[in-house]
N, C-alpha and C positions, 0 to 999 in steps of 0.2 A: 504494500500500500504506500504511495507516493507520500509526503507532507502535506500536498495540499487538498487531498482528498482528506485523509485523518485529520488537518485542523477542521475542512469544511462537517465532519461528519459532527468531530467537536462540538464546532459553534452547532447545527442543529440540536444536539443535545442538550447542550447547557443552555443556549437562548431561544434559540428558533421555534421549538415544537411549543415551547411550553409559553412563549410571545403568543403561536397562532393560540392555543386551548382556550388564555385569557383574554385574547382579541374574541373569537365567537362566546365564549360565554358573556362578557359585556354587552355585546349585541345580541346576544338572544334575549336577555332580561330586556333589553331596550326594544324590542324590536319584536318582541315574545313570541320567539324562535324555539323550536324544539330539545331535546336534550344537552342543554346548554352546561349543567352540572357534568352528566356523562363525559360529554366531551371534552370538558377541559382535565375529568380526573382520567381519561384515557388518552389525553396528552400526557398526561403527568408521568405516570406509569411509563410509557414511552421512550421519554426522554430520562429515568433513570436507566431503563433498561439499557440503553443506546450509553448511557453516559458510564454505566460499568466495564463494559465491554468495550468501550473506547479507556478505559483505566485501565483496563488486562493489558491490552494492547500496547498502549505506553508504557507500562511495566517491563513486559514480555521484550518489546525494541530497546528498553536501557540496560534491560539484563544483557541483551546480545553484543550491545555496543561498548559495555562496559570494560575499560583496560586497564586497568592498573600498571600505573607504571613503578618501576621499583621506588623503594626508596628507605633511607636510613631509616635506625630503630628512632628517631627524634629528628622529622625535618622541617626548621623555623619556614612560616610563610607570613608574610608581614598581615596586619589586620587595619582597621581605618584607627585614625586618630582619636576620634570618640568613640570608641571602644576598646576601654582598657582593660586586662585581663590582668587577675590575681593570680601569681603564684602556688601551686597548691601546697608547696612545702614551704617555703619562705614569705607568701602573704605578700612578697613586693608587688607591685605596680609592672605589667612587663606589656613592650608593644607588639610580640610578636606571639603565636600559640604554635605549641607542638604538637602533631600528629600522629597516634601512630597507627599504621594499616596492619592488617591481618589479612593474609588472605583467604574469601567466601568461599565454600565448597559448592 
């Protein structure tokens, strides 16, 4: 699946289905339109459905993509300047945080 399919299926998910459900149910109350509750709770439903399975699948593609690259048992990477990190043995003030990786089975 391309990115721009997967964002496009995305956005239906998260905004699209569940925009039209509450677009007809407003107009059905206004306009006193048929199954207006049904349809928007079967948009609803819908669009979780669509929106877990676009969550699998995100998963599934960073599992795949995912590399570790080596690195020492402690390798500093700097962090932003409003955001100070304490020490956890010494309680100093330090600008940078250590990491250490394991590798997932």
């Amino acid at each position: 699946m391309t990115d721009r399919t997967f964002n496009f299926i995305r956005f239906l998910a998260e905004i699209g289905i569940t925009a039209i459900g509450t677009f007809y149910k407003v107009i059905a109350e206004i306009w006193d339109l048929p199954y207006g509750e049904a349809v928007l709770a079967t948009c609803v439903a819908l669009s979780t459905l669509i929106g877990v399975f676009t969550e699998w699948q995100r998963t599934q593609y960073a599992k795949s993509k995912m590399a570790l690259s080596p690195v020492d048992d402690a390798t500093p990477i700097n962090i932003a300047d409003d955001a100070p990190v304490l020490d956890a043995e010494t309680g100093e003030e330090k600008t940078y945080a250590e990491i250490k990786a394991e590798e997932i089975e």
